[in-house]
ZAZAVO-172783 format. One record per residue (C-alpha): residue number from 0; x, y, z. Coordinates in steps of 0.02 Angstrom, whole numbers, padded with zeros to 5 digits. Layout:
ZAZAVO-172783
<pt num="NUM" east="X" north="Y" up="Z"/>
...
end
This chain:
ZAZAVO-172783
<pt num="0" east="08487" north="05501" up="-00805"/>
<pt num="1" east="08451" north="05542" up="-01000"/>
<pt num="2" east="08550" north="05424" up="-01130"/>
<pt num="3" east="08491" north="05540" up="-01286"/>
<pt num="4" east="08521" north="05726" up="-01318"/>
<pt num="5" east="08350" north="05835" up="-01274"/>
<pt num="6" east="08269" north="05942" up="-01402"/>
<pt num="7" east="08146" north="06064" up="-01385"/>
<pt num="8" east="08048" north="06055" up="-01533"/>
<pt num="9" east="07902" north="05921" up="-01571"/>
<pt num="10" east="07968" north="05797" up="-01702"/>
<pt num="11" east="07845" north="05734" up="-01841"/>
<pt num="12" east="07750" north="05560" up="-01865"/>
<pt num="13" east="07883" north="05551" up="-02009"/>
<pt num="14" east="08033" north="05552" up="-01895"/>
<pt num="15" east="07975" north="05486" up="-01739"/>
<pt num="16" east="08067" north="05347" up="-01650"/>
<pt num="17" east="07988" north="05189" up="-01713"/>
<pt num="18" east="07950" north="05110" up="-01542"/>
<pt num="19" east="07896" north="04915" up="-01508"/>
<pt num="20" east="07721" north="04837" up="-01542"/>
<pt num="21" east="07698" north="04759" up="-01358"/>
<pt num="22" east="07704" north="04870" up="-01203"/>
<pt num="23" east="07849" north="04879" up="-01101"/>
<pt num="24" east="07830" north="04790" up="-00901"/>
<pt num="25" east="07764" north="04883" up="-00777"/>
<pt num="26" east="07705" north="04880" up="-00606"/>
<pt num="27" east="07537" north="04785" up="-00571"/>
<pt num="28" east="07463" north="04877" up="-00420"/>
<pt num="29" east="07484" north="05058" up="-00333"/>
<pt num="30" east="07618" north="05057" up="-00205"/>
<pt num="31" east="07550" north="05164" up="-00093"/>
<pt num="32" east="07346" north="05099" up="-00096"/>
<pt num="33" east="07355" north="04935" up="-00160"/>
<pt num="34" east="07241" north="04964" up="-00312"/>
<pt num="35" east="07271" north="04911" up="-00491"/>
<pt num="36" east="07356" north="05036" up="-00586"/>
<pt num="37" east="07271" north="04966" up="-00763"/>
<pt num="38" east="07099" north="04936" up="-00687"/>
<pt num="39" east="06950" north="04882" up="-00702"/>
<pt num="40" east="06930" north="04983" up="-00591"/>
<pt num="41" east="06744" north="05033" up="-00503"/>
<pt num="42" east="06576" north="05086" up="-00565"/>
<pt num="43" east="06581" north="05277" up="-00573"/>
<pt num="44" east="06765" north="05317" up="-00577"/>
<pt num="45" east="06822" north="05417" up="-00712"/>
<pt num="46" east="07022" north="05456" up="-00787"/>
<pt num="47" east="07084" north="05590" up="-00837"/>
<pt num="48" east="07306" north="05601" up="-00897"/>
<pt num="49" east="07377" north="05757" up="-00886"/>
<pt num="50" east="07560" north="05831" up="-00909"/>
<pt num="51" east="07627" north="05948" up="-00794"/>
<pt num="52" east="07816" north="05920" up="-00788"/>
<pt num="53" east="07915" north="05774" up="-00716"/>
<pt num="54" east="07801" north="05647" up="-00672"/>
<pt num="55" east="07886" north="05585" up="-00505"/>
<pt num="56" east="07841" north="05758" up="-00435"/>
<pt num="57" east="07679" north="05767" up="-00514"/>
<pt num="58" east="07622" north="05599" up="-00490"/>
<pt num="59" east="07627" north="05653" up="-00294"/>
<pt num="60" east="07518" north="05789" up="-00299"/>
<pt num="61" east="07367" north="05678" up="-00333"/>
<pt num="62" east="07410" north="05535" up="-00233"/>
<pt num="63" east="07395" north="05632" up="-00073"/>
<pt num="64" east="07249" north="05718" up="-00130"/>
<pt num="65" east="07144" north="05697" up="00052"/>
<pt num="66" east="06992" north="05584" up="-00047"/>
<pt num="67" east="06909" north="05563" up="-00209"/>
<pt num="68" east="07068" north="05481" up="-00318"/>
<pt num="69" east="07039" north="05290" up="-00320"/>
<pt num="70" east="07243" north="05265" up="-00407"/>
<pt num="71" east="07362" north="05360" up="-00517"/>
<pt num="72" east="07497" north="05324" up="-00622"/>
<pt num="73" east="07628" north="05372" up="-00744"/>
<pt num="74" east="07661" north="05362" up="-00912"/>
<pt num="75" east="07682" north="05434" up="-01097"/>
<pt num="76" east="07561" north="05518" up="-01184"/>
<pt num="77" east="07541" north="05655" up="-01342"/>
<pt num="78" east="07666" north="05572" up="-01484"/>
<pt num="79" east="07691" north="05457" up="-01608"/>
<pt num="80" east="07810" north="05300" up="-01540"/>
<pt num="81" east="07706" north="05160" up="-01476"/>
<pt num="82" east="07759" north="05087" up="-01312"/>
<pt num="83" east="07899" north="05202" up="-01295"/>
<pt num="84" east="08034" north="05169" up="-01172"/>
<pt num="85" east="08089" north="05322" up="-01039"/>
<pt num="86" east="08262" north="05349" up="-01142"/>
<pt num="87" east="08164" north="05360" up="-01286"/>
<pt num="88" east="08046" north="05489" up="-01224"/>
<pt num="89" east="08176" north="05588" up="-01147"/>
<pt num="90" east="08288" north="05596" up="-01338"/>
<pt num="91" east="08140" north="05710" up="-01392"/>
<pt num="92" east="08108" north="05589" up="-01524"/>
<pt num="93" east="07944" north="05527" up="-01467"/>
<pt num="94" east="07831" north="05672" up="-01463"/>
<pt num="95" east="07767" north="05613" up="-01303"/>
<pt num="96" east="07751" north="05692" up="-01147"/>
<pt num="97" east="07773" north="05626" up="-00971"/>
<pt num="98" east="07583" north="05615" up="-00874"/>
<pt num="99" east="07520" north="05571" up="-00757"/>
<pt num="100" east="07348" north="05465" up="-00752"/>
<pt num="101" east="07214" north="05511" up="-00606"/>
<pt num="102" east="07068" north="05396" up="-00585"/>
<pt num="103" east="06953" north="05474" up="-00466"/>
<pt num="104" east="06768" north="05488" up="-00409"/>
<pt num="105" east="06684" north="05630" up="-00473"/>
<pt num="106" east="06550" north="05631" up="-00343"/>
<pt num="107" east="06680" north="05656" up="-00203"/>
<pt num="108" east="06814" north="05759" up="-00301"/>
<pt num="109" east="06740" north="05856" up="-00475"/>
<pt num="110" east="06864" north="05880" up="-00609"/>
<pt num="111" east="06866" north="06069" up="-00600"/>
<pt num="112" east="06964" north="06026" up="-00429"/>
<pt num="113" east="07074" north="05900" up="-00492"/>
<pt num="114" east="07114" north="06032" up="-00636"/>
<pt num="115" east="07135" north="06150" up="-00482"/>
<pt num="116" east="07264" north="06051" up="-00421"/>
<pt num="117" east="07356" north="06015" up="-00598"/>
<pt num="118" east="07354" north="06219" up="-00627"/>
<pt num="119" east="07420" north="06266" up="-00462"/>
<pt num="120" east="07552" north="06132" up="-00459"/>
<pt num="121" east="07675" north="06185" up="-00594"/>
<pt num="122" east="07688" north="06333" up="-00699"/>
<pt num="123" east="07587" north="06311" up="-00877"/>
<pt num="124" east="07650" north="06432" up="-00960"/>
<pt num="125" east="07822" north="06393" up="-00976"/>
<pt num="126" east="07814" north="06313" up="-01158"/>
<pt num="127" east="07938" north="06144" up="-01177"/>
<pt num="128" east="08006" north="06139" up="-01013"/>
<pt num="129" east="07956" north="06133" up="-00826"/>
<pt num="130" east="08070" north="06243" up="-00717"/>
<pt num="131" east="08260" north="06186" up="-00748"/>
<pt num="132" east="08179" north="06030" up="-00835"/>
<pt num="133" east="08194" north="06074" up="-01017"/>
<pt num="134" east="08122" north="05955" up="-01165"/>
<pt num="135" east="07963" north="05919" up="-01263"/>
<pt num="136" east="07924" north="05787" up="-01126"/>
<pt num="137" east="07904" north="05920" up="-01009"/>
<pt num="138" east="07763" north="06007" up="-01083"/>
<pt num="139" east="07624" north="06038" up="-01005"/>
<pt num="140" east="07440" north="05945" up="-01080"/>
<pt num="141" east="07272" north="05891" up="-01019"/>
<pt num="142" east="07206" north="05713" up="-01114"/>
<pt num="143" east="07034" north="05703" up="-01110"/>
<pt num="144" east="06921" north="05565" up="-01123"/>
<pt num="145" east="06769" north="05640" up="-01180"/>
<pt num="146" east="06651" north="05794" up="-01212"/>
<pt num="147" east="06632" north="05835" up="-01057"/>
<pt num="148" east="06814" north="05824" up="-00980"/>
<pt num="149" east="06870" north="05920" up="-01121"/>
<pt num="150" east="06720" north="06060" up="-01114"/>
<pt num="151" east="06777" north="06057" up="-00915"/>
<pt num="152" east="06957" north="06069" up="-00954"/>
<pt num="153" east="06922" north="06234" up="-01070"/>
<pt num="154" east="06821" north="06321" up="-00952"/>
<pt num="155" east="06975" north="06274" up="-00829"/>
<pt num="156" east="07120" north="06343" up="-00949"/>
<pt num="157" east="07021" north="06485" up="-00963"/>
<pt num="158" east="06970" north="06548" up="-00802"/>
<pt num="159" east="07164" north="06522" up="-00746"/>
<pt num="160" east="07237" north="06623" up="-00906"/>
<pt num="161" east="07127" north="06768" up="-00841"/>
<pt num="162" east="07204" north="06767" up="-00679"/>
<pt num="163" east="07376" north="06731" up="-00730"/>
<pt num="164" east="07379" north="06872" up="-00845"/>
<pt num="165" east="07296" north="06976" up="-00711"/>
<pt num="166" east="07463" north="06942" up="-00630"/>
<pt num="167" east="07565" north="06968" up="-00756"/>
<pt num="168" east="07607" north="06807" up="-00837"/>
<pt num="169" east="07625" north="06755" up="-01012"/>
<pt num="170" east="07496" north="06645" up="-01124"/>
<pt num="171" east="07470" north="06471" up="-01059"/>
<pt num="172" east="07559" north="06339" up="-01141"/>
<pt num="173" east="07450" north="06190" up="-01104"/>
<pt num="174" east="07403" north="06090" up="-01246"/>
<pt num="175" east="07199" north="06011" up="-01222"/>
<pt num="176" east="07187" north="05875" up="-01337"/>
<pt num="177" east="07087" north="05679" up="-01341"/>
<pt num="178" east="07194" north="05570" up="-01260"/>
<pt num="179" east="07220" north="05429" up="-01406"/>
<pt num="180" east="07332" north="05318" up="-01289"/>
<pt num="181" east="07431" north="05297" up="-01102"/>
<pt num="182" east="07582" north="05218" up="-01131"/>
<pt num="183" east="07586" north="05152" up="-00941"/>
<pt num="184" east="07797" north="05185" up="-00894"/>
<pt num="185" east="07938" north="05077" up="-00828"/>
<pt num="186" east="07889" north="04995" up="-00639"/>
<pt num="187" east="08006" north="05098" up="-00566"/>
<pt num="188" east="07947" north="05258" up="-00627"/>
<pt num="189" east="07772" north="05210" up="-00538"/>
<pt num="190" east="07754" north="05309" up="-00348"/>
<pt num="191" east="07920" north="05354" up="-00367"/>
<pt num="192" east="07925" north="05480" up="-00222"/>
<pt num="193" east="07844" north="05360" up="-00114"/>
<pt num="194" east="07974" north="05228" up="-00150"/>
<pt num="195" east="08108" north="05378" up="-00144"/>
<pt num="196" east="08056" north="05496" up="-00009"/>
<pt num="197" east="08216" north="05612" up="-00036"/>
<pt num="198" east="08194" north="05576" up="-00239"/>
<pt num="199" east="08197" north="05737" up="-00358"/>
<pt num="200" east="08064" north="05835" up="-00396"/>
<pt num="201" east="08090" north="05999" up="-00500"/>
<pt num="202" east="07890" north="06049" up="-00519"/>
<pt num="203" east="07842" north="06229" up="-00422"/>
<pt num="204" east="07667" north="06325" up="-00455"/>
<pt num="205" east="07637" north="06522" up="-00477"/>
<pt num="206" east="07586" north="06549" up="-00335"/>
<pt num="207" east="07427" north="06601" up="-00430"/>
<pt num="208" east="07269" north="06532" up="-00367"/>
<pt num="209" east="07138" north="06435" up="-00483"/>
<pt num="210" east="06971" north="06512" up="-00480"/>
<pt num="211" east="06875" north="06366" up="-00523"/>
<pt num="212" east="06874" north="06205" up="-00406"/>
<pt num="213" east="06846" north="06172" up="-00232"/>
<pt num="214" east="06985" north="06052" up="-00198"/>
<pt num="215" east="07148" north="06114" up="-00131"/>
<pt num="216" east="07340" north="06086" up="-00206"/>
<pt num="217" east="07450" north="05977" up="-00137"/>
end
């Protein structure tokens, strides 16, 4: 599945795979709803990428959300190697992580509830690695775009470090930063699990609920 070695540590700018200047093909439309994974897409829908282990799992958990996300969508995120190919990402040499990107209406579903659903879906405080899935593309992140997600996504970290440590848990890992660009991934990649029901997905939560949100994990 992985051509290059993993490592666990973040490379630098100055050693980072050197990538391609033209993205790589991907899929046009959401196989599942029909919508365009790149957009436009309508008045009042914001996005929002965020990292929370392998992104075939992860992807799922906001597709099947019950209403409010318009599309999502994997891809790269967090490095240095522009329009980095899935081998690449997975040598470690990219800095990316793999995200997923959720495009949803905040008047139907708030972020604090998609945030609900990122937090309770895999376990953030686990550093580079996601269960048995070990690697810097594994990390877990939140990409903002904006003020307000990222003043959202704080409060969010926050309230869940509280009650994970209540429970005995370590520091969260997750890393809150501007998202500076979605490299969108390979076609394939794209609703994997709906393309490959019995397909592999390594993500599992605490068990610890997220005191913020009203929406519910998937």
């Amino acid at each position: 599945m992985f051509l290059f070695r993993k490592r666990p540590e973040m490379p630098s700018a100055a050693d980072a795979l050197p990538g391609r200047p033209t993205p790589i093909p991907t899929a046009e439309h959401h196989f599942v709803n029909g919508h365009a994974l790149k957009g436009p897409y309508p008045d009042g829908i914001e996005a929002i990428v965020l990292a929370l282990g392998c992104f075939w799992g992860a992807e799922r958990k906001f597709w099947q959300l019950p209403e409010g996300v318009h599309v999502t969508a994997v891809g790269y995120a967090g490095g240095y190697t522009p329009n980095p190919t899935y081998e690449e990402v997975c040598s470690g040499l990219t800095g990316h992580t793999e995200v997923v990107l959720v495009a949803f209406d905040p008047a139907v579903l708030p972020l604090e509830s998609v945030l609900k659903t990122f937090f309770e879906s895999h376990d953030p405080t686990q550093g580079m690695r996601q269960g048995n899935d070990v690697g810097t593309q594994y990390r877990s992140g939140i990409y903002t775009n904006g003020a307000a997600q990222a003043e959202t996504a704080e409060a969010v970290r926050a309230a869940y470090a509280a009650a994970l440590r209540e429970r005995g848990f370590p520091d969260i890992t997750t890393e809150i930063k501007p998202l500076d660009h979605l490299y969108f991934a390979e076609a394939y990649h794209q609703q994997y699990l709906a393309k490959n029901p019995a397909g592999y997905c390594g993500l599992g939560g605490t068990g610890v609920t997220c005191p913020i949100g009203t929406g519910v994990a998937a």
